[in-house]
PDB file of N, CA, C and O in Angstrom, chain B, residues numbered from 101:
ATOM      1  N   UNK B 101       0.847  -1.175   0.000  1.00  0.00           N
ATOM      2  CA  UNK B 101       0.000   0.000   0.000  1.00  0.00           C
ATOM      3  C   UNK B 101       0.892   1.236   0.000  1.00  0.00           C
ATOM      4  O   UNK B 101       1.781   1.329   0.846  1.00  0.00           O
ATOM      5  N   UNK B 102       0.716   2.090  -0.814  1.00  0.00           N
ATOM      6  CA  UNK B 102       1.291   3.592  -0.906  1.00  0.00           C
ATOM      7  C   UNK B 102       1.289   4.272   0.315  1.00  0.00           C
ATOM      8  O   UNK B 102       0.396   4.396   1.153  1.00  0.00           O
ATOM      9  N   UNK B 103       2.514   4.719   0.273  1.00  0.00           N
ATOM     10  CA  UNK B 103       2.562   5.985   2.108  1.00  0.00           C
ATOM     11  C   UNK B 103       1.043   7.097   1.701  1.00  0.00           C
ATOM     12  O   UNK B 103       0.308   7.594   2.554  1.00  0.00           O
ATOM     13  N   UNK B 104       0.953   7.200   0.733  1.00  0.00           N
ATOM     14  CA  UNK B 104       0.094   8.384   0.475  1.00  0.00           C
ATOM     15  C   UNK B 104      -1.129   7.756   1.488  1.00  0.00           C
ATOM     16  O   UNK B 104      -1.405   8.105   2.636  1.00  0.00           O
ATOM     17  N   UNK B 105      -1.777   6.676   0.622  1.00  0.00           N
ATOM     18  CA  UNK B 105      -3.073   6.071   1.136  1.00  0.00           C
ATOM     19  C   UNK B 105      -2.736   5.300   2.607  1.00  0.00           C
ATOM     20  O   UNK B 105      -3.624   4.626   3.129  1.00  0.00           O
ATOM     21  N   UNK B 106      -1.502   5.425   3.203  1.00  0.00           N
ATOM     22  CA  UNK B 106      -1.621   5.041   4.448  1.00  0.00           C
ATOM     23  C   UNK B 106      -2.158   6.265   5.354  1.00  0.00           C
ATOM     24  O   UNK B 106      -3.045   6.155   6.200  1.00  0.00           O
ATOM     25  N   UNK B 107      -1.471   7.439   5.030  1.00  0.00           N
ATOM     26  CA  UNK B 107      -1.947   8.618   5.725  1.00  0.00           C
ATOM     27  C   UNK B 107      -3.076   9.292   5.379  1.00  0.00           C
ATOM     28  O   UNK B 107      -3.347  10.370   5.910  1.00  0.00           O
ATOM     29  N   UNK B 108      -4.008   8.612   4.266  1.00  0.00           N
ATOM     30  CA  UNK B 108      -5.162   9.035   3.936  1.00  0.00           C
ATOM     31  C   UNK B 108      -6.008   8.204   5.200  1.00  0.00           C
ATOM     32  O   UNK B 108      -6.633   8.600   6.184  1.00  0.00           O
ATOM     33  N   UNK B 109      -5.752   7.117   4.750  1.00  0.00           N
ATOM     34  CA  UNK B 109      -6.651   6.264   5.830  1.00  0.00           C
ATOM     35  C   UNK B 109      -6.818   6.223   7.123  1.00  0.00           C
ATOM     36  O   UNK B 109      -7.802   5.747   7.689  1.00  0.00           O
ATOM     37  N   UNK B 110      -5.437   6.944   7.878  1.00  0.00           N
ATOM     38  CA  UNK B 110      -5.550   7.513   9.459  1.00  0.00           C
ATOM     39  C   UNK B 110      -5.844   8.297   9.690  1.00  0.00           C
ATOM     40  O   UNK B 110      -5.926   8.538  10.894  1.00  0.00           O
ATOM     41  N   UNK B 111      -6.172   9.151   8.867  1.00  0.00           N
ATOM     42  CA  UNK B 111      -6.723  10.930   9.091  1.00  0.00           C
ATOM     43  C   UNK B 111      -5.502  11.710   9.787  1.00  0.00           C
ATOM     44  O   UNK B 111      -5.692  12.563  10.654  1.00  0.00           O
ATOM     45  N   UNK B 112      -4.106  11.298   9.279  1.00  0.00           N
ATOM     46  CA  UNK B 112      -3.366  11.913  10.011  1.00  0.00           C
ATOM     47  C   UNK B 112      -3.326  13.535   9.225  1.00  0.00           C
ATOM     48  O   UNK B 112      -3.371  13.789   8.021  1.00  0.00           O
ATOM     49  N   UNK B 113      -3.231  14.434  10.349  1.00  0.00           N
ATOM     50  CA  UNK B 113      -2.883  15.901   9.949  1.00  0.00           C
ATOM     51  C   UNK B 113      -1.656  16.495   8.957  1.00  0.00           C
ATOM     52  O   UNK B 113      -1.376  17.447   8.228  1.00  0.00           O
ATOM     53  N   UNK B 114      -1.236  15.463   9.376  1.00  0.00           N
ATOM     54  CA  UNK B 114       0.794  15.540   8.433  1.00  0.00           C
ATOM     55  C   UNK B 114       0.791  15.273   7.386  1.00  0.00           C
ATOM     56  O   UNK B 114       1.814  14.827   6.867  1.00  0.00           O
ATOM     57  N   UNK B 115      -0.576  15.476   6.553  1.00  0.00           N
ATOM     58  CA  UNK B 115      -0.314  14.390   5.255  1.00  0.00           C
ATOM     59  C   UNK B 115       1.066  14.830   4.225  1.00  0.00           C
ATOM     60  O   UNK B 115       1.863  14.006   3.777  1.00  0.00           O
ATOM     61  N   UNK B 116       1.121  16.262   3.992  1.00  0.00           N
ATOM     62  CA  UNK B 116       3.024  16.646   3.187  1.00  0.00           C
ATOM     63  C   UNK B 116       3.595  16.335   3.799  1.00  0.00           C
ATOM     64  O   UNK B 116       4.729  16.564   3.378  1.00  0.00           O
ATOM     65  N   UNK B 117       3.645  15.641   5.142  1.00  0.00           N
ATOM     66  CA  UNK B 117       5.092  15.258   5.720  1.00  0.00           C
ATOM     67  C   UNK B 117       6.277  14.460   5.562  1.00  0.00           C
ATOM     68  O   UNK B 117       7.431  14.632   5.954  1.00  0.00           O
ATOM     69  N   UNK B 118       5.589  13.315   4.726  1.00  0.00           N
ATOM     70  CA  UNK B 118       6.305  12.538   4.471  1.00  0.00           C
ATOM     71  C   UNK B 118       8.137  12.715   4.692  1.00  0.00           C
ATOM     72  O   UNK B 118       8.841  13.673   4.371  1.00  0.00           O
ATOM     73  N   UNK B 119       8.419  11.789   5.160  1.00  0.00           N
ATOM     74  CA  UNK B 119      10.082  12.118   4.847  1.00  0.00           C
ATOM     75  C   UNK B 119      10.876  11.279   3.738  1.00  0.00           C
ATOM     76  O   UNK B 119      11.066  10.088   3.984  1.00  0.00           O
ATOM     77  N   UNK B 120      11.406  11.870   2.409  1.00  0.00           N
ATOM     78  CA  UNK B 120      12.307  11.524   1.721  1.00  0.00           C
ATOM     79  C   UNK B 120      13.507  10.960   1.969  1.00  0.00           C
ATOM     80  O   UNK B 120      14.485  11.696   1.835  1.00  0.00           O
ATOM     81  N   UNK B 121      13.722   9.589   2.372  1.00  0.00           N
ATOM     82  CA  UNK B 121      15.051   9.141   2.912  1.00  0.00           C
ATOM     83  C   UNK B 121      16.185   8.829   2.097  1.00  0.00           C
ATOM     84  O   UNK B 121      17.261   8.584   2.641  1.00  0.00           O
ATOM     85  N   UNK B 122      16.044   8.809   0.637  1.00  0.00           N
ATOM     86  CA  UNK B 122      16.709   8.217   0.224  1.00  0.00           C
ATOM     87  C   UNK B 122      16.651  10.246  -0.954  1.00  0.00           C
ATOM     88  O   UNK B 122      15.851  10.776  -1.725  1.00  0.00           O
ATOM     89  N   UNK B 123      17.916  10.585  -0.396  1.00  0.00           N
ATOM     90  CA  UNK B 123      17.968  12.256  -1.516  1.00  0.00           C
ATOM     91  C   UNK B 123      19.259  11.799  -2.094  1.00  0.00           C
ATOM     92  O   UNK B 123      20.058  10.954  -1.689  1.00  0.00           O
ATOM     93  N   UNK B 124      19.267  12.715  -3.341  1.00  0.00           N
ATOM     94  CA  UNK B 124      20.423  12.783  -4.249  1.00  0.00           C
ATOM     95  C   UNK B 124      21.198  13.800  -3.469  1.00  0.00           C
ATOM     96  O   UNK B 124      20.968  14.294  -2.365  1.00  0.00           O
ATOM     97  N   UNK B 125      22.053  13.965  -4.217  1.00  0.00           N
ATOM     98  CA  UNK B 125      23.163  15.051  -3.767  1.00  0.00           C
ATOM     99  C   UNK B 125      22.717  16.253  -4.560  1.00  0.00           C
ATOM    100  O   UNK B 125      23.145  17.261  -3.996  1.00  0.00           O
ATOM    101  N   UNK B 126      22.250  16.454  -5.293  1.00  0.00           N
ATOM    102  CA  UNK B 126      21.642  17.919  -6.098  1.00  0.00           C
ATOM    103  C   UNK B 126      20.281  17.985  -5.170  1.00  0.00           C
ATOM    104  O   UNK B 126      19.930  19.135  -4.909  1.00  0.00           O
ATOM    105  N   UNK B 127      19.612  17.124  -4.731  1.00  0.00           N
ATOM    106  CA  UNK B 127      18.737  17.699  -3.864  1.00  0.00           C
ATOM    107  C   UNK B 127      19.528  17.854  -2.217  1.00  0.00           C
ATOM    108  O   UNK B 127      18.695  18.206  -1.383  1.00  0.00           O
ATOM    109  N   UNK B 128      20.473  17.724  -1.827  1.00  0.00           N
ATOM    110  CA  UNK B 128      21.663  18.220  -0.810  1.00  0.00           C
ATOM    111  C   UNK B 128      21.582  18.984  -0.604  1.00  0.00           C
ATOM    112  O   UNK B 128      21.009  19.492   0.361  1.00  0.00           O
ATOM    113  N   UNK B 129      22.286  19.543  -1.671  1.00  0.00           N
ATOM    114  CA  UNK B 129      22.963  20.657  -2.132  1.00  0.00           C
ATOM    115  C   UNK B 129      21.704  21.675  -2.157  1.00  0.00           C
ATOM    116  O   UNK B 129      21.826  22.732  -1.538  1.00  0.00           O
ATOM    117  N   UNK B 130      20.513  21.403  -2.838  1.00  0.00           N
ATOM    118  CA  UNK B 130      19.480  22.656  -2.971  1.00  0.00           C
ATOM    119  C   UNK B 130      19.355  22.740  -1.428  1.00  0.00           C
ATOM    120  O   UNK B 130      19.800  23.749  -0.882  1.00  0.00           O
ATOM    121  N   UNK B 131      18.803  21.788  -0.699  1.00  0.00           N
ATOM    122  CA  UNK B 131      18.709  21.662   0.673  1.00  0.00           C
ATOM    123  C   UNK B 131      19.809  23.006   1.313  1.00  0.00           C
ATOM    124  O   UNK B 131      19.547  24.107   1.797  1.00  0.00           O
ATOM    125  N   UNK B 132      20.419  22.671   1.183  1.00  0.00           N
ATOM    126  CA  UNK B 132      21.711  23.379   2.048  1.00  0.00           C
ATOM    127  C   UNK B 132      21.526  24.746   1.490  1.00  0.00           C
ATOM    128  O   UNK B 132      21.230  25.541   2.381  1.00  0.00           O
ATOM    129  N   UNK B 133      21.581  25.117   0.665  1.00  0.00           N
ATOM    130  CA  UNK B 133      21.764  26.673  -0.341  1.00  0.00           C
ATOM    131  C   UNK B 133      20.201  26.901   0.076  1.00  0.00           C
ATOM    132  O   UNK B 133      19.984  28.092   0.296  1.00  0.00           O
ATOM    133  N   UNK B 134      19.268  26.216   0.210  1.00  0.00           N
ATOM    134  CA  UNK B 134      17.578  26.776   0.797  1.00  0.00           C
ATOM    135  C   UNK B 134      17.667  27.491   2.238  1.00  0.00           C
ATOM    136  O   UNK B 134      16.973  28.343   2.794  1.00  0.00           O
ATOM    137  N   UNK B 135      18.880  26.740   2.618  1.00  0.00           N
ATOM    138  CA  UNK B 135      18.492  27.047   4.490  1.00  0.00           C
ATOM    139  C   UNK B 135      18.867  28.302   4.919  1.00  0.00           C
ATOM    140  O   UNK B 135      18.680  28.866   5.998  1.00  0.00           O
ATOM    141  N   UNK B 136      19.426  28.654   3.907  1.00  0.00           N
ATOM    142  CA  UNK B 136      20.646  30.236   4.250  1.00  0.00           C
ATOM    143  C   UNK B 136      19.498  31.360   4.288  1.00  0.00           C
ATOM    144  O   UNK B 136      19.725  32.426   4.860  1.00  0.00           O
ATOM    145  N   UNK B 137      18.230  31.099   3.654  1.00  0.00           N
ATOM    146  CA  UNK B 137      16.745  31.727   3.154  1.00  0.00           C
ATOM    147  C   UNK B 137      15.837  31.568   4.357  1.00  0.00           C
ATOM    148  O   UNK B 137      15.338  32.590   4.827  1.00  0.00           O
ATOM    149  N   UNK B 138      15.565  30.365   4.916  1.00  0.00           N
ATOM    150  CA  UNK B 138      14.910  30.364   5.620  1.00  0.00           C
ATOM    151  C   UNK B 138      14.894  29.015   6.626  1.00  0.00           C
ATOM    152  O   UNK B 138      15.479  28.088   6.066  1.00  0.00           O
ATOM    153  N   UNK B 139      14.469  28.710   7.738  1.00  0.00           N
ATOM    154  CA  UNK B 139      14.650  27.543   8.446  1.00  0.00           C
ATOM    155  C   UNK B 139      14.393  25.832   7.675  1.00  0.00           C
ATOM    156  O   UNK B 139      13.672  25.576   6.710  1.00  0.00           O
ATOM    157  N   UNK B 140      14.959  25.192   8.211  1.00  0.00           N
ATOM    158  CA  UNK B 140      14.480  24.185   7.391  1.00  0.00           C
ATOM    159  C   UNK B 140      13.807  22.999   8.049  1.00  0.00           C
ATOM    160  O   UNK B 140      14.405  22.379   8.929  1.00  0.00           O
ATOM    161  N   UNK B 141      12.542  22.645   7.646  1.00  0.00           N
ATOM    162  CA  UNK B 141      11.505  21.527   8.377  1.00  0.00           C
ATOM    163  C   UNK B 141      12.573  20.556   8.613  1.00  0.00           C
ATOM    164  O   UNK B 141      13.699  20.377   8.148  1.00  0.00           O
ATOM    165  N   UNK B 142      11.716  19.893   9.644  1.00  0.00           N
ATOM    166  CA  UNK B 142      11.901  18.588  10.313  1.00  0.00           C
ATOM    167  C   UNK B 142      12.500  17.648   9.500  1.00  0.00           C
ATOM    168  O   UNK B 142      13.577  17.091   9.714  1.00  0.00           O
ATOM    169  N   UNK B 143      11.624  17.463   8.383  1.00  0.00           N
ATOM    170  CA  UNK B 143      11.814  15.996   7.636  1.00  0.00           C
ATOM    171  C   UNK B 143      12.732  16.788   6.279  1.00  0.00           C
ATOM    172  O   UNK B 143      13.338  16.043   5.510  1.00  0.00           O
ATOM    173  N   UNK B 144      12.770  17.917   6.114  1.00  0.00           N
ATOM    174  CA  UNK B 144      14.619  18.289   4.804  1.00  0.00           C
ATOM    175  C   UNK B 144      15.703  18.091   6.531  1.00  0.00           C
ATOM    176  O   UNK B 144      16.839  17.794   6.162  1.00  0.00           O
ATOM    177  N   UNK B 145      15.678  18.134   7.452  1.00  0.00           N
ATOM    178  CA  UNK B 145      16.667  18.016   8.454  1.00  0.00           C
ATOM    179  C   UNK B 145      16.944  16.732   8.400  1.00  0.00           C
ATOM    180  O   UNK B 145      18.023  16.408   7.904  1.00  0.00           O
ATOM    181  N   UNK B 146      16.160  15.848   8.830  1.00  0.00           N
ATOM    182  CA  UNK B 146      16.634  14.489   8.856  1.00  0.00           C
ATOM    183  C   UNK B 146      17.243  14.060   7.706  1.00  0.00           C
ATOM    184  O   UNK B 146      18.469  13.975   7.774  1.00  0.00           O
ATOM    185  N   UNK B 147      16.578  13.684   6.380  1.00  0.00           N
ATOM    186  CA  UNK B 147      16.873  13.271   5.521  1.00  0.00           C
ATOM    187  C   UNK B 147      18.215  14.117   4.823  1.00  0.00           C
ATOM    188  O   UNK B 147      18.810  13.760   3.806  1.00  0.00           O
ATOM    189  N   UNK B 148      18.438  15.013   5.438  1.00  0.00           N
ATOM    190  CA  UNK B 148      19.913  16.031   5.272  1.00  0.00           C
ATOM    191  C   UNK B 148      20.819  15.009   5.742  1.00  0.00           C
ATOM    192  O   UNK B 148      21.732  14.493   5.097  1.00  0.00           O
ATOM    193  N   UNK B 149      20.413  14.728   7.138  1.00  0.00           N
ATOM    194  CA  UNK B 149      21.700  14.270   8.081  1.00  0.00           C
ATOM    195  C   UNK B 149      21.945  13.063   7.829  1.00  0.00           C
ATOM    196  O   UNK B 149      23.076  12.584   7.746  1.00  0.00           O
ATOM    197  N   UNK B 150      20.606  12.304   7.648  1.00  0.00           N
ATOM    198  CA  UNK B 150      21.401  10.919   6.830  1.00  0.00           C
ATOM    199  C   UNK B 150      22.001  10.573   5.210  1.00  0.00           C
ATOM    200  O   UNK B 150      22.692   9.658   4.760  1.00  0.00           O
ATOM    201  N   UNK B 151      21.323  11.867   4.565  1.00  0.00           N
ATOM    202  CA  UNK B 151      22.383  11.423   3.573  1.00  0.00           C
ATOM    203  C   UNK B 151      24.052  12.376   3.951  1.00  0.00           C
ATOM    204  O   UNK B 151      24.860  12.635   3.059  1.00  0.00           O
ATOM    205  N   UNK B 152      24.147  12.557   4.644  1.00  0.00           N
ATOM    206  CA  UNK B 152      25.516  13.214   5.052  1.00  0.00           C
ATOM    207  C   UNK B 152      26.719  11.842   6.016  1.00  0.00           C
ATOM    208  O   UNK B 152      27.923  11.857   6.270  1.00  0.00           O
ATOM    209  N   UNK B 153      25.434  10.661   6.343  1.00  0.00           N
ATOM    210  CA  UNK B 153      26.074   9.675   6.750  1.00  0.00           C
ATOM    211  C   UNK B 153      26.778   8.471   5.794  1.00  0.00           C
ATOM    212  O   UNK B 153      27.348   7.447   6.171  1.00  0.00           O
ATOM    213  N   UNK B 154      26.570   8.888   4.623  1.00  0.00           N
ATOM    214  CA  UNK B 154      26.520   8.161   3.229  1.00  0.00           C
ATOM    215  C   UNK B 154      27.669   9.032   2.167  1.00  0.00           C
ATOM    216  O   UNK B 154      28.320   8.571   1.230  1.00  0.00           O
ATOM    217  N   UNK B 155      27.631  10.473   2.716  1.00  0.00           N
ATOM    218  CA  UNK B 155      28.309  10.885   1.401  1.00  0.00           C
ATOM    219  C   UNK B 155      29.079  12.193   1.972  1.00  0.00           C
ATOM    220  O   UNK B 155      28.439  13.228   2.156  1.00  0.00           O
ATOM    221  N   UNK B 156      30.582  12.118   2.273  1.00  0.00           N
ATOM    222  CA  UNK B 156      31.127  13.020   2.348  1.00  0.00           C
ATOM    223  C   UNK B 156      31.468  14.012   1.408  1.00  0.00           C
ATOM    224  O   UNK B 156      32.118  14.905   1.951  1.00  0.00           O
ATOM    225  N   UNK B 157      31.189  14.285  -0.359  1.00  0.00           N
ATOM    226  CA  UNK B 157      31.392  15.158  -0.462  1.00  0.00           C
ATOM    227  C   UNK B 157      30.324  16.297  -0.222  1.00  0.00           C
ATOM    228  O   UNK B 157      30.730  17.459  -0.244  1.00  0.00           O
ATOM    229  N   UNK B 158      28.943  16.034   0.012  1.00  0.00           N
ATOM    230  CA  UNK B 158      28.345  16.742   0.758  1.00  0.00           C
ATOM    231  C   UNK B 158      28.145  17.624   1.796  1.00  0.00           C
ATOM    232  O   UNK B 158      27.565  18.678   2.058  1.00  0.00           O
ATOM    233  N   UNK B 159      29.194  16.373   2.522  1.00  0.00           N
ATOM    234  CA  UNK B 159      29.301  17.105   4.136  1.00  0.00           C
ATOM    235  C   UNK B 159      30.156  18.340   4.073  1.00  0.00           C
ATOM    236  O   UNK B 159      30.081  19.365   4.750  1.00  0.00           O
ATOM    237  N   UNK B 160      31.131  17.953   2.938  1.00  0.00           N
ATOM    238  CA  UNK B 160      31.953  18.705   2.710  1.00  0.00           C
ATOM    239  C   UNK B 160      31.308  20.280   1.870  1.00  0.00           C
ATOM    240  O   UNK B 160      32.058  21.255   1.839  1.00  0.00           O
ATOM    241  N   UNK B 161      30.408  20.333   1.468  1.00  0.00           N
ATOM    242  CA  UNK B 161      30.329  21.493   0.498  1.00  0.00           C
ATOM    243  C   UNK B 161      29.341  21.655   1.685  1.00  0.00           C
ATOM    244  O   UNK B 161      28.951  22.744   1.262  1.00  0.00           O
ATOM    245  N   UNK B 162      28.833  21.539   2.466  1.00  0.00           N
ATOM    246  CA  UNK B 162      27.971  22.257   3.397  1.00  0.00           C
ATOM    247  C   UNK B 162      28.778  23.007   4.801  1.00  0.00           C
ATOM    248  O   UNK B 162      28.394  23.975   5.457  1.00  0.00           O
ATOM    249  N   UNK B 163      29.836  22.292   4.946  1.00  0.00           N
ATOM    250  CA  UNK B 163      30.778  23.179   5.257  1.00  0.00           C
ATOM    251  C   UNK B 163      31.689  24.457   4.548  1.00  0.00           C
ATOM    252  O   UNK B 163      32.090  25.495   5.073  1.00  0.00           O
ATOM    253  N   UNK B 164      31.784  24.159   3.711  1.00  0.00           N
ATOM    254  CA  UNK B 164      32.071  25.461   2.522  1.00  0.00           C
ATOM    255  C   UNK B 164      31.442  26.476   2.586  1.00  0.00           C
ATOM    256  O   UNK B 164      31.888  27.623   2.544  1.00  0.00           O
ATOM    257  N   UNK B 165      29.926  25.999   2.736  1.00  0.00           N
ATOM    258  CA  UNK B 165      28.740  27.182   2.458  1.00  0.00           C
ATOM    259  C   UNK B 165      28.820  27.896   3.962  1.00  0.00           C
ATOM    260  O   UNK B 165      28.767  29.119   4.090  1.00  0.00           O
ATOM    261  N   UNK B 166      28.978  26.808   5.290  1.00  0.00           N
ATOM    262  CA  UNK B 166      29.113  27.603   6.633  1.00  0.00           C
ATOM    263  C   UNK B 166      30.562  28.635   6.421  1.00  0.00           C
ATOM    264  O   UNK B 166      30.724  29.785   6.831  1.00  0.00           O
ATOM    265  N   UNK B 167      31.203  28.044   5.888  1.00  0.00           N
ATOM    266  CA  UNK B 167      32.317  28.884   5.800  1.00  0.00           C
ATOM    267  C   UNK B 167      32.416  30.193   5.456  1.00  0.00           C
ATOM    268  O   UNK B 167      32.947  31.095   6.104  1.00  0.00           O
ATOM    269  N   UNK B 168      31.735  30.262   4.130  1.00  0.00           N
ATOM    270  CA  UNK B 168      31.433  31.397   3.119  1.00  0.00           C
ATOM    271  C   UNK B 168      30.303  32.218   4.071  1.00  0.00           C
ATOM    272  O   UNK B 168      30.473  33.430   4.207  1.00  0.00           O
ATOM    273  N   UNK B 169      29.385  31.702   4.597  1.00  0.00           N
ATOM    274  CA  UNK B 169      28.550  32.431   5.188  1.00  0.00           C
ATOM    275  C   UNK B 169      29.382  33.600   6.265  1.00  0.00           C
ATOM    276  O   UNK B 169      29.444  34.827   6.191  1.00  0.00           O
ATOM    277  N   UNK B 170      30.021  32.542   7.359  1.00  0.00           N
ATOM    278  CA  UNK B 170      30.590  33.059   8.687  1.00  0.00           C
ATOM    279  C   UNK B 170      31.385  33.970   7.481  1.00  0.00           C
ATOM    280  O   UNK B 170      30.652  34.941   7.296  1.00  0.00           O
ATOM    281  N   UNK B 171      32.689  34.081   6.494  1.00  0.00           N
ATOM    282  CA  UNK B 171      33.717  35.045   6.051  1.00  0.00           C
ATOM    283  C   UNK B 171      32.468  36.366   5.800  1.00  0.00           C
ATOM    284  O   UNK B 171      32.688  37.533   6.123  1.00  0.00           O
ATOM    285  N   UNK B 172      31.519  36.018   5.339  1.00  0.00           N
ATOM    286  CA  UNK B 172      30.802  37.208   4.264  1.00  0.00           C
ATOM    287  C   UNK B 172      30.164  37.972   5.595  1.00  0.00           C
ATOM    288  O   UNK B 172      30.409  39.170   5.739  1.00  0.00           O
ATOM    289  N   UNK B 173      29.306  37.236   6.610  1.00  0.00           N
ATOM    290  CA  UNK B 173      29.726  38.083   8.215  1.00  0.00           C
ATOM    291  C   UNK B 173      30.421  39.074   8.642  1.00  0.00           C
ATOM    292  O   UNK B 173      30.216  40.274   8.825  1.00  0.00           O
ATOM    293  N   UNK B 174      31.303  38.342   8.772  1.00  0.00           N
ATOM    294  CA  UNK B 174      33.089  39.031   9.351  1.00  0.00           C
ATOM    295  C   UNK B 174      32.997  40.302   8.219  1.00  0.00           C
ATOM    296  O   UNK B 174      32.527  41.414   8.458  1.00  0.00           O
ATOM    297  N   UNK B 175      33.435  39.950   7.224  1.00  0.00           N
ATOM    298  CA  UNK B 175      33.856  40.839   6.278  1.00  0.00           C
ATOM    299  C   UNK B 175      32.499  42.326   6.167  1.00  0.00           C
ATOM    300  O   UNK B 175      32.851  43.447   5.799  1.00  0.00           O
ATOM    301  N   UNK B 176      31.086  42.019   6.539  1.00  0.00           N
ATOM    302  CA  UNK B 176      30.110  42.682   6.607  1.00  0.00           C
ATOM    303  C   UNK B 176      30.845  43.856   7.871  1.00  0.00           C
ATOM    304  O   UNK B 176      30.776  45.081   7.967  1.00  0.00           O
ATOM    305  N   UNK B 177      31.558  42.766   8.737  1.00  0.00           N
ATOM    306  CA  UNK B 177      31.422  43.638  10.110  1.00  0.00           C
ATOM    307  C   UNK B 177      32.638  44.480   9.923  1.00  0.00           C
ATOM    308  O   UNK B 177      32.819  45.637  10.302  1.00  0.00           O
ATOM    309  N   UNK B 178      33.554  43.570   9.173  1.00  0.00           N
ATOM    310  CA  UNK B 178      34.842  44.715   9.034  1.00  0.00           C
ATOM    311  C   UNK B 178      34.517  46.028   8.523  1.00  0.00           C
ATOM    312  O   UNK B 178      35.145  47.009   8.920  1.00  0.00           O
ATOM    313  N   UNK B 179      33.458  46.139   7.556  1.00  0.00           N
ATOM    314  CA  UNK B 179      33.169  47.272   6.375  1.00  0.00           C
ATOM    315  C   UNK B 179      32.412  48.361   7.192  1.00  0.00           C
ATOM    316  O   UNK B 179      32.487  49.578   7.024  1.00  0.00           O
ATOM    317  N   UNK B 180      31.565  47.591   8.238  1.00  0.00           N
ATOM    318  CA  UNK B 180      30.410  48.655   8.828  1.00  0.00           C
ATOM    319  C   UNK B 180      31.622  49.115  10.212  1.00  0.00           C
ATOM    320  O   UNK B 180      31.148  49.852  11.077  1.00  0.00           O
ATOM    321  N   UNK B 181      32.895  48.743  10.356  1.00  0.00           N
ATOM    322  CA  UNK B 181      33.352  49.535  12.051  1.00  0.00           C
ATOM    323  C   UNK B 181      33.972  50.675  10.906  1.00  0.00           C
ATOM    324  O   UNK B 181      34.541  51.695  11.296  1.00  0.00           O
TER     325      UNK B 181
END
């Protein structure tokens, strides 16, 4: 039976909730470059962290992006003293 029609049939409230467990790395990557915009749900969190248990160059370019974030910070704060 389809996840869809399982959560039809319980009347659960969550029905978009579903969680995607199994993401590509271009959906990662959008993941990661989305969050800088705005918070990111429950279920893009999880399914973030486990594909980050599977694929280090991921882990790796999401550190890049913390990186770039924190320099472009700093560098904001150097410009405004």
């Amino acid at each position: 039976m389809p996840a869809d029609e399982l959560v039809r049939r319980c009347g659960c409230r969550w029905r978009g909730a579903l969680i995607k467990l199994n993401i590509t790395c271009r959906e990662a990557t959008e993941i990661v470059l989305k969050a800088e915009d705005r918070a990111m749900p429950l279920a893009e969190r999880l399914s973030l962290r486990l594909h980050y248990r599977i694929c280090g160059n991921c882990r790796r370019f999401a550190r890049q992006v913390e990186l770039m974030r924190t320099a472009s910070a700093r560098w904001r704060k150097y410009t405004e003293d």
